[in-house]
C-alpha positions in Angstrom: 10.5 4.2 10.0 11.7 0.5 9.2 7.9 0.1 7.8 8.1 3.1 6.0 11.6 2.0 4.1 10.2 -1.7 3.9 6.2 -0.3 2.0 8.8 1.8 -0.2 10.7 -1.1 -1.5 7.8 -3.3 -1.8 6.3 0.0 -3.7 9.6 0.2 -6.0 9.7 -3.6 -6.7 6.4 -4.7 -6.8 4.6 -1.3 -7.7 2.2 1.0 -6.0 -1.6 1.0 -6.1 -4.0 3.0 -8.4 -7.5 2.8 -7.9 -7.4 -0.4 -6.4 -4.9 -2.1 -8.5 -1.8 -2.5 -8.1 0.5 -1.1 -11.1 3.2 -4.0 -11.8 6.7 -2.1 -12.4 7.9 -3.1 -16.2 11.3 -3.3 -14.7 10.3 -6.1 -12.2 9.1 -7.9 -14.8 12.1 -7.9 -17.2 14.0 -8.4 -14.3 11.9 -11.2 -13.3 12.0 -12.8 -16.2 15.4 -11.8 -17.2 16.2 -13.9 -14.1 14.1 -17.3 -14.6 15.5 -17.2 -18.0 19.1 -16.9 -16.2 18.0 -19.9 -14.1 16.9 -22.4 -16.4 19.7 -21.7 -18.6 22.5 -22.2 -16.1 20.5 -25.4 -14.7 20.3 -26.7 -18.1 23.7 -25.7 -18.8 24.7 -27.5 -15.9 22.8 -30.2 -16.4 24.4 -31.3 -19.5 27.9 -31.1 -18.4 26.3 -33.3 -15.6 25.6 -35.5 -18.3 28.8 -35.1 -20.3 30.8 -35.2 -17.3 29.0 -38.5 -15.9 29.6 -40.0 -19.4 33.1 -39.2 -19.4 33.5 -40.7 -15.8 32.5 -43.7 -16.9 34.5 -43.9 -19.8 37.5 -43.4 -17.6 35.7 -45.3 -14.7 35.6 -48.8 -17.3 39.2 -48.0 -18.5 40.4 -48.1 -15.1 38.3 -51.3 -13.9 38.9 -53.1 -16.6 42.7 -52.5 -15.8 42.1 -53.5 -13.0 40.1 -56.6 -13.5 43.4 -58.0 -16.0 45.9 -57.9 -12.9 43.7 -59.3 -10.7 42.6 -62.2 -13.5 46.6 -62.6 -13.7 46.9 -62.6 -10.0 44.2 -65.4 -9.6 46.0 -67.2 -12.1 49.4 -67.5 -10.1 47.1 -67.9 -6.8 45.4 -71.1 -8.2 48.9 -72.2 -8.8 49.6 -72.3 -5.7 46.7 -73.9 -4.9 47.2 -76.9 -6.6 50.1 -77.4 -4.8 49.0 -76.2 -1.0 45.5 -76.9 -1.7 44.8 -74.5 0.9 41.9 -72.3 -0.1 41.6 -70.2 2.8 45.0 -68.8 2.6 44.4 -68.5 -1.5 41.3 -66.5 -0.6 43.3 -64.8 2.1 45.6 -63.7 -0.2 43.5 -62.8 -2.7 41.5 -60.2 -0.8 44.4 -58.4 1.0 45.9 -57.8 -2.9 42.7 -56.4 -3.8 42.9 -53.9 -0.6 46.4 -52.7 -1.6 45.0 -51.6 -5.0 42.1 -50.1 -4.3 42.4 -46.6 -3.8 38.7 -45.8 -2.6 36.3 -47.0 0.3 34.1 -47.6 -2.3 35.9 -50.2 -4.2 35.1 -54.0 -4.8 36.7 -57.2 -5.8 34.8 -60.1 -6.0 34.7 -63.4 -7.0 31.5 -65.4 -7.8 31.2 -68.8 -8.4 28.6 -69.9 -11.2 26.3 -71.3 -8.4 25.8 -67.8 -6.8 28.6 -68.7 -4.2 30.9 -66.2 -3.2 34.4 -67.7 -2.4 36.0 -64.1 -2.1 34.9 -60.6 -1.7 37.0 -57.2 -1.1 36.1 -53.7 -0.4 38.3 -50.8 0.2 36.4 -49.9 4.1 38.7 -51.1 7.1 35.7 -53.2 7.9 37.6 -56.6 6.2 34.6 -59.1 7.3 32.2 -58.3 4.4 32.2 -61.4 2.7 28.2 -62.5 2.1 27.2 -66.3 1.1 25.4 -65.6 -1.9 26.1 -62.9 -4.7 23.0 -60.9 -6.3 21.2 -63.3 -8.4 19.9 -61.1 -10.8 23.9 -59.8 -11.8 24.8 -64.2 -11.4 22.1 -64.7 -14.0 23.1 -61.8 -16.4 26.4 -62.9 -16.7 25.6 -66.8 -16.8 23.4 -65.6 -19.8 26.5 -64.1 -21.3 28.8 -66.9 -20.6 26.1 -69.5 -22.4 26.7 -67.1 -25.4 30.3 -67.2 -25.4 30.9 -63.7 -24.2 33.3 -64.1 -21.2 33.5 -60.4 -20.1 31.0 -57.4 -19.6 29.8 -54.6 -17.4 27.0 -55.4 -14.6 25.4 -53.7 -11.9 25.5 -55.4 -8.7 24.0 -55.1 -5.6 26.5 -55.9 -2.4 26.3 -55.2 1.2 24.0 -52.8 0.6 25.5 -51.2 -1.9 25.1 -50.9 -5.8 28.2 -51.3 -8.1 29.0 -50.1 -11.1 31.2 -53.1 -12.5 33.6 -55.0 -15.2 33.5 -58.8 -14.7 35.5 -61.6 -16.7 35.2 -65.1 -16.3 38.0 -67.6 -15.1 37.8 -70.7 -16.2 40.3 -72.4 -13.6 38.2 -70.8 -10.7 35.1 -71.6 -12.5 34.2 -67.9 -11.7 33.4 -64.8 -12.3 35.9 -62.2 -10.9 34.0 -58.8 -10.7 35.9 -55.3 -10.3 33.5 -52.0 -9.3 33.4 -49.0 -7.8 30.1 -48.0 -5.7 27.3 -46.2 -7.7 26.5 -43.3 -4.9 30.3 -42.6 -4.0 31.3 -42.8 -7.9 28.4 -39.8 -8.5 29.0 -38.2 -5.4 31.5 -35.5 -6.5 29.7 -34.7 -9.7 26.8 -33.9 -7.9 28.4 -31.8 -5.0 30.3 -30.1 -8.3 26.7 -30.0 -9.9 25.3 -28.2 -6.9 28.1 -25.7 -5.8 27.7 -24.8 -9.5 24.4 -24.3 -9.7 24.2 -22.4 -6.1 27.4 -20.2 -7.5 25.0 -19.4 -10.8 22.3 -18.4 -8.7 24.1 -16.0 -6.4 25.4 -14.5 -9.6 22.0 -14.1 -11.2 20.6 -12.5 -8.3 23.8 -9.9 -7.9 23.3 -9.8 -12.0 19.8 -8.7 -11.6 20.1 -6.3 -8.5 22.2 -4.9 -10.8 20.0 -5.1 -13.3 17.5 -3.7 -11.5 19.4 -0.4 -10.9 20.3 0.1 -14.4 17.1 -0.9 -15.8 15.5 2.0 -13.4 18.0 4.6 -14.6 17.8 3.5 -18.2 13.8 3.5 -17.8 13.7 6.4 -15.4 11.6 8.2 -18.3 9.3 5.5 -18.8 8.2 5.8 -15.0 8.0 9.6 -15.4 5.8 9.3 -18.4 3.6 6.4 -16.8 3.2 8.3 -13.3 2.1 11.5 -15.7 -0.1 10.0 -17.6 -1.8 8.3 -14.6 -2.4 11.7 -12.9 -3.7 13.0 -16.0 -5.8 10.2 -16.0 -7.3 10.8 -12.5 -7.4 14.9 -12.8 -9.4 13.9 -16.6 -7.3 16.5 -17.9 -4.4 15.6 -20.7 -0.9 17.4 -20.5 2.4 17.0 -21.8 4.9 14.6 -20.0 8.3 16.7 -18.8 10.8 15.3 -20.9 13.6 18.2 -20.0 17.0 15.6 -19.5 15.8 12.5 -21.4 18.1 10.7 -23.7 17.7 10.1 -27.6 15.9 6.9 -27.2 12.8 4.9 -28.1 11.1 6.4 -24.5 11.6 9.8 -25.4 10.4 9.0 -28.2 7.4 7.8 -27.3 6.8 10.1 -24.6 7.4 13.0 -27.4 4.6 10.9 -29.6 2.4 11.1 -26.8 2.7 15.0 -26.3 1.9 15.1 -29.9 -1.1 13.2 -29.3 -2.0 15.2 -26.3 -1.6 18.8 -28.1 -3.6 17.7 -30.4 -6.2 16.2 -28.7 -6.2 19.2 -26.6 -6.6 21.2 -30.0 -9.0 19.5 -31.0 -11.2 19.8 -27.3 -10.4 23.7 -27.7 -12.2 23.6 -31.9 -15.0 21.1 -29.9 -15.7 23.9 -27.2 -15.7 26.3 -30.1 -18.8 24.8 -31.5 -20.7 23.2 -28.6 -21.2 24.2 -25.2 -18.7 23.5 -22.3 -20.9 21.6 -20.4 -21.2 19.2 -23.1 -17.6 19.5 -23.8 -17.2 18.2 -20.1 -19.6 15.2 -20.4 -17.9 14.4 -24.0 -14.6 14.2 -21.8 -15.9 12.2 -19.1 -18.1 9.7 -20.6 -16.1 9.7 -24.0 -19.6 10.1 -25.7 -22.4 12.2 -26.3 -26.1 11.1 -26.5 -28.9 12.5 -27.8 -30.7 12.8 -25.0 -32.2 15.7 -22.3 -34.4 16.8 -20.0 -37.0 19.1 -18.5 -35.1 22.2 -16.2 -35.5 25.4 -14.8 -33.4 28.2 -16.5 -33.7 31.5 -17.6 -33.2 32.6 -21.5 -31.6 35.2 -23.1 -32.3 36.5 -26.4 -30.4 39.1 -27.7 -30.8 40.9 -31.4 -29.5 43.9 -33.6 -31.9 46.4 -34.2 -32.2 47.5 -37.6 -30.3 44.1 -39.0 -32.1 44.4 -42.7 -30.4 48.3 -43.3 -26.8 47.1 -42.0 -27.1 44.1 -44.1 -27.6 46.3 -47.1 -24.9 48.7 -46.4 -22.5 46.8 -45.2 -22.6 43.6 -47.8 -20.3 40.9 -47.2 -18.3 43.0 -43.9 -21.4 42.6 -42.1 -19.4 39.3 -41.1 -16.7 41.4 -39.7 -19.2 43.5 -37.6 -20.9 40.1 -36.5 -18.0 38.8 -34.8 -16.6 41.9 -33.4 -20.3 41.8 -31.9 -20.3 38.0 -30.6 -16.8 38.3 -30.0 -17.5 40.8 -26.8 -21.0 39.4 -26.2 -20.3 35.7 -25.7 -17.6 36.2 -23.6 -19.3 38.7 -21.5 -22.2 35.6 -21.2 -19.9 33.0 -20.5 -18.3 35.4 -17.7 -21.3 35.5 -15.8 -22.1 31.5 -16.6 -24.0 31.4 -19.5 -23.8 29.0 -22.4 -25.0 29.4 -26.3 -28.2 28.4 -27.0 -27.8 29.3 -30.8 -26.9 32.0 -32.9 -29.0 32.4 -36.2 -27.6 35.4 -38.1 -27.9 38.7 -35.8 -29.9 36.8 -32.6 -28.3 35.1 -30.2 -29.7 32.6 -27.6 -28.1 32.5 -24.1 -29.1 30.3 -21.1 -28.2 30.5 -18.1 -28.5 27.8 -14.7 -27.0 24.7 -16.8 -23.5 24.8 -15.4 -23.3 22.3 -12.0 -19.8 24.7 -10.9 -22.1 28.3 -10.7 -23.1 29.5 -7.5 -25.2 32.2 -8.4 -28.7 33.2 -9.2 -29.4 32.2 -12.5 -31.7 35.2 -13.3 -29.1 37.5 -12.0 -26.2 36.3 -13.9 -28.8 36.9 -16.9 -29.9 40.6 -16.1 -26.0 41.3 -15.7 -25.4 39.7 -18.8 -27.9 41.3 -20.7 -26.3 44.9 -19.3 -22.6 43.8 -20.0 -23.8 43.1 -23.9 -25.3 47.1 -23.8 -22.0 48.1 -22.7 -20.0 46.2 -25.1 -22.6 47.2 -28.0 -22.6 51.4 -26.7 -18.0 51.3 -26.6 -18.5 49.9 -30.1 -20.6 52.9 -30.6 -17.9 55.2 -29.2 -15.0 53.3 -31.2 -16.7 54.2 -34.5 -17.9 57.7 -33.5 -14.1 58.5 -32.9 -13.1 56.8 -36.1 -15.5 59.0 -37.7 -14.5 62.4 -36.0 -10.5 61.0 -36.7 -11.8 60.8 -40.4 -13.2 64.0 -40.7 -10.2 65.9 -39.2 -8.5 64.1 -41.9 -11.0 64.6 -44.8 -13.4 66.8 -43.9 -17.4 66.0 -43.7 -18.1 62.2 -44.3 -19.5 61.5 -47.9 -23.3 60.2 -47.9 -21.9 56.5 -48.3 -19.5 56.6 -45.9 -21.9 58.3 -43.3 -24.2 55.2 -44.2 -21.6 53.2 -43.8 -21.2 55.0 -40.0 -24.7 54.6 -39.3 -25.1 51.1 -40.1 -21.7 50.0 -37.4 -23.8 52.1 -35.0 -25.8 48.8 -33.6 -27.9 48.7 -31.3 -28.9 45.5 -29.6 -32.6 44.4 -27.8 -32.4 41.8 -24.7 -35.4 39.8 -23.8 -35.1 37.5 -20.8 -37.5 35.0 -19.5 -37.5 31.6 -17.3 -39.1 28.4 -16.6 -39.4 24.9 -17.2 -37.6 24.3 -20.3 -36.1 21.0 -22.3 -32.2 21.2 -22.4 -30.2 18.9 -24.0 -28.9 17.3 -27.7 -31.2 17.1 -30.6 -30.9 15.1 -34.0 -28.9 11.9 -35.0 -26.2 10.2 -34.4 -24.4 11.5 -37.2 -25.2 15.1 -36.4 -26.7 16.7 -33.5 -26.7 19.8 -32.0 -27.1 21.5 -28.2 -30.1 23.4 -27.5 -33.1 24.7 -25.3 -36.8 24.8 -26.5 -39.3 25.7 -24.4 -42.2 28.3 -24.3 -40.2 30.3 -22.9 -37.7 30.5 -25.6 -39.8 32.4 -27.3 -41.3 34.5 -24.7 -37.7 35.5 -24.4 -37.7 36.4 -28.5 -40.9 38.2 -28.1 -40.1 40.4 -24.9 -36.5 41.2 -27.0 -39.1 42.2 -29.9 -40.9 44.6 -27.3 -37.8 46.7 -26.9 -38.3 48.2 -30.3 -42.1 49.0 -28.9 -41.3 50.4 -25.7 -37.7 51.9 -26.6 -35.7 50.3 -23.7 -32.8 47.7 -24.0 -34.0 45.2 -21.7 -36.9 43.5 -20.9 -37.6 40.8 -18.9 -40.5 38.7 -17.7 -41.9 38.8 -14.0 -40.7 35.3 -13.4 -37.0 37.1 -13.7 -37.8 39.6 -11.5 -39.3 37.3 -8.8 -37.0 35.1 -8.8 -33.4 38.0 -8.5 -36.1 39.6 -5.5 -36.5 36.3 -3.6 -33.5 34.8 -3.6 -31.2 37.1 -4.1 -30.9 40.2 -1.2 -29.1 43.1 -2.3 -29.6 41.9 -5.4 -28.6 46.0 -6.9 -31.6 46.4 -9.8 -35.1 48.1 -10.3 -37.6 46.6 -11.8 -39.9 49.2 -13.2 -42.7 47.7 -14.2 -43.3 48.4 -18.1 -46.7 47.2 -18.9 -48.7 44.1 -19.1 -49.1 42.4 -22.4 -50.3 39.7 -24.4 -47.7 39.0 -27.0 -48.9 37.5 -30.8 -50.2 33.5 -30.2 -50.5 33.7 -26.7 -53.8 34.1 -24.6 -53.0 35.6 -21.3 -51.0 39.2 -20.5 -48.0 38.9 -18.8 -46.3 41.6 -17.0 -43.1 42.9 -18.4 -40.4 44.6 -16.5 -37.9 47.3 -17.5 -34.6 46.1 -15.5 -32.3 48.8 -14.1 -29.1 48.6 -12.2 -29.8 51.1 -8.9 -26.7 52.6 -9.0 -27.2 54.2 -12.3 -30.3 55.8 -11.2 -30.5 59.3 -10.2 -33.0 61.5 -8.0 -34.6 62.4 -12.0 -34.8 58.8 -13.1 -36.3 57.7 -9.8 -39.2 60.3 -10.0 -39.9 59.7 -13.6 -40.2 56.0 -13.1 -42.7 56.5 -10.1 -44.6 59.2 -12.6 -44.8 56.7 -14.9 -45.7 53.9 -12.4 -48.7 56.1 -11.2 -49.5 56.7 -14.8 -49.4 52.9 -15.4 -51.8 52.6 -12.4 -54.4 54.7 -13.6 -54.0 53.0 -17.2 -54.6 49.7 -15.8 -58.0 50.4 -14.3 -59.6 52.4 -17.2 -58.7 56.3 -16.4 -56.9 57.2 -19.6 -57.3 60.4 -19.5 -55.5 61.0 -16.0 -53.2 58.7 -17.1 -52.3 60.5 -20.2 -51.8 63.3 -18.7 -49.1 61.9 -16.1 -47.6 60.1 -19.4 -47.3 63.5 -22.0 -45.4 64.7 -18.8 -42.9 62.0 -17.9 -39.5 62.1 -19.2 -39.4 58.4 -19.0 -38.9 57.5 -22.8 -41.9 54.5 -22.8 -44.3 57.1 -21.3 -44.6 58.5 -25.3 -45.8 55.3 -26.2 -48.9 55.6 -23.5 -49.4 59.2 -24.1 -50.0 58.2 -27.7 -52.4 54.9 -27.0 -54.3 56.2 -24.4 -55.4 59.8 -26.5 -58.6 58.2 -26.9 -61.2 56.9 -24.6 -61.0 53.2 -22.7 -62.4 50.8 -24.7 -64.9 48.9 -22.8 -64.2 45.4 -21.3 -60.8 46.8 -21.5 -58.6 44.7 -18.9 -55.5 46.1 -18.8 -53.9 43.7 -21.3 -52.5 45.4 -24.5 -52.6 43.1 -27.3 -50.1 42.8 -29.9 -51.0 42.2 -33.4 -47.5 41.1 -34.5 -44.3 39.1 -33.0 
């Protein structure tokens, strides 16, 4: 538990880590440097009244010294007095020092005198210890004031080393002693208290600054409580690569709200803009766009299955219905796209009244390809034959309103009545973008594009709404059990530019097959059969008598005799 508080403190102060790096809280770092700055101001200040302070000392310090330095040069005066007449040095000297002791006030305090030879003939200091007298005096303070002396200056301030010790002192020469008498107070003991007052400051300042920014701290986390919000949003956003809008529901009027509302602006509209993008390019694309944050020209060879769907009798709705035929278009698309991208399909391309589906791109879809195509192509007929209903009840609404439809209006009705052909085939195919960088688009080429175009052409032959190839059909039967269609096997054909016959199928779903439909299509399956191998006139006879609507086309071509070499293969003269 202790580790647990201790990771989340650590996490709070020093922030957590995203992806391997470790996400530095903006707070610690004003804090931080809120801090430093807090520091090295109150050392500076500090510092300088050090500095002021010292100065002042000494002012005071020489004031006082040289104060004292006048009664003892007095003092020495009435002592060599005596002298002359008790020439007794020793008491003189005697004398002498224990004065000095009475007036010093410190432990650190000196009186000395120095003869002009370097001799010491007295010497005072303010410590019980009363034997501190030394032979010589510093020679390098002897010679500084001996320098002064030969100039005529009789007084002055030295440093001078004794017992130890350095002095900061006055000094004034005395003729009658022939000496220098020297007052000072010890450097280290003089200093002493500024410094102790120079670093109780500066510890007091620095327990202040800390408390200031603990405090800090806490109202730097309220105040920026949004900011955290908004960065911890956007870095999930970031990791789901999906933009959102940061929850700014209790955030005050500042410049973080503000900039969180700036960046919900910038999301919406980046997210508009995505939802105009997937309007125009497929979503797998979309998704790559999103994660790479580009889009190459580039592509490659895949297996899919193609879906071409087209209105039958385009040229006379065109006609009739002028410029609304855009309204009819969408309504069309409208219900059609949406019913491919329910079952995982993406556009191809729409050129006019044909539109190109395929299906097996999309990494996420877990179903056959060929199947999601076959229920497509069904979902499109049921969308296309309620449109049919809509405008057959519009039409019987009219009439009860009207009466009987004029000839332009029941042109009008005849041309909304679409119909729409599927072709589907599949196969290796080259997916991916196409043109320049400056303008490229998403699509599928392939032979077996246009084997879809051309089996969606053979609906209009054959009278059936769907066709698909035999690589559609094996591939629903093999890998997909239960799979729920008939494949009733149309004919086998060899479509305008190609060189071989391929076998077309007639898809079904098996529960809209009844006991009727299921004899019919093994009539016509028998018929087919006998067709194949040359005996037309068995087989026309099975085909006048089927009520299976492509059995009119076979009673029709095979009223003649079998051409000879004939193969099976029906050629088609156009596309």
């Amino acid at each position: 538990m202790a580790d647990g508080v201790v990771r989340r403190i650590f996490q709070a102060v020093f922030g957590k880590k995203i992806a391997g790096t470790r996400i530095f809280p903006i707070t610690t770092k004003i804090i931080i440097i809120f801090t430093l700055f807090m520091i090295g101001s109150n050392i500076t200040t500090n510092y300088i009244n050090l500095v002021f302070s010292r100065e002042e000392m000494s002012k005071l310090l020489k004031e006082l010294l040289v104060k004292d330095l006048r009664e003892l040069y007095s003092y020495l005066n009435n002592q060599h007095e005596i002298y002359r007449f008790s020439n007794d040095l020793k008491q003189v000297v005697g004398q002498i020092e224990e004065k000095s002791r009475r007036d010093f006030s410190k432990a650190s305090s000196l009186a000395i005198g120095i003869k002009t030879d370097g001799t010491i003939f007295f010497a005072a200091t303010g410590s019980t210890n009363t034997d501190s007298r030394e032979s010589k005096a510093d020679s390098a303070a002897v010679a500084e004031m001996t320098r002064s002396l030969n100039k005529g200056k009789m007084d002055g301030f030295v440093r001078l080393h004794h017992g130890g010790a350095e002095y900061y002192t006055v000094y004034r020469y005395h003729p009658k002693w022939d000496a220098f008498l020297v007052r000072g107070e010890e450097y280290g003991e003089f200093f002493a208290q500024s410094e102790r007052i120079f670093v109780n400051v500066a510890i007091i300042s620095l327990l202040i600054t800390l408390a200031c920014a603990l405090i800090g701290i806490m109202l730097l986390r309220f105040i920026l409580r949004f900011l955290h919000r908004i960065t911890t949003d956007i870095i999930a956003m970031t990791g789901q690569q999906q933009l959102g809008l940061v929850n700014l529901q209790g955030a005050s009027n500042d410049d973080i709200t503000f900039l969180g509302t700036a960046f919900n602006s910038l999301s919406s509209t980046i997210n508009s803009m995505i939802t105009i993008f997937k309007k125009f390019v497929n979503q797998d694309v979309v998704a790559q766009a999103y994660r790479e944050k580009v889009v190459r020209l580039e592509g490659s060879t895949r297996d899919l299955t193609c879906l071409f769907s087209d209105i039958k009798r385009f040229t006379f709705i065109t006609e009739t219905l002028g410029q609304d035929i855009i309204t009819l278009l969408n309504l069309h698309y409208g219900n059609a796209i949406r019913e491919i991208m329910r079952h995982d399909g993406i556009i191809g391309s729409i050129i006019g009244d044909a539109l190109l589906s395929v299906y097996g791109v999309l990494d996420e879809s877990n179903d056959n390809k060929s199947l999601q195509s076959l229920r497509s192509a069904w979902a499109i007929q049921s969308e296309a034959a309620l449109l049919r209903e809509r405008m057959t009840e519009i039409k019987r609404n009219v009439e009860k309103q009207q009466g009987r439809l004029s000839d332009a209006e029941e042109r009008v009705y005849q041309a909304v009545l679409i119909e729409v052909g599927v072709g589907i085939d599949g196969g290796m195919v080259f997916y991916g973008n196409i043109g320049s960088n400056e303008r490229m688009t998403n699509t599928v080429i392939g032979d077996n594009v246009n084997s879809a175009s051309r089996l969606e052409g053979l609906t209009r032959v054959y009278h059936v709404p769907v066709i698909c190839s035999e690589y559609v059909k094996n591939d629903v039967e093999a890998n997909v059990p239960g799979h729920g269609y008939i494949f009733v096997e149309l004919d086998t054909v060899q479509v305008k530019g190609k060189t071989i016959g391929r076998r077309i199928y007639y898809p079904v779903e098996a529960a809209n097959v009844n006991r009727s439909m299921k004899t019919a299509f093994a009539q016509y399956e028998e018929a087919l059969e006998l067709y194949y191998k040359g005996n037309w006139k068995r087989a026309n006879a099975l085909f006048k008598s089927c009520s299976f609507e492509p059995a009119a086309i076979f009673a029709t071509r095979t009223q003649g005799t079998c051409p000879r070499n004939w193969s099976g293969i029906w050629e088609m003269t156009t596309k």
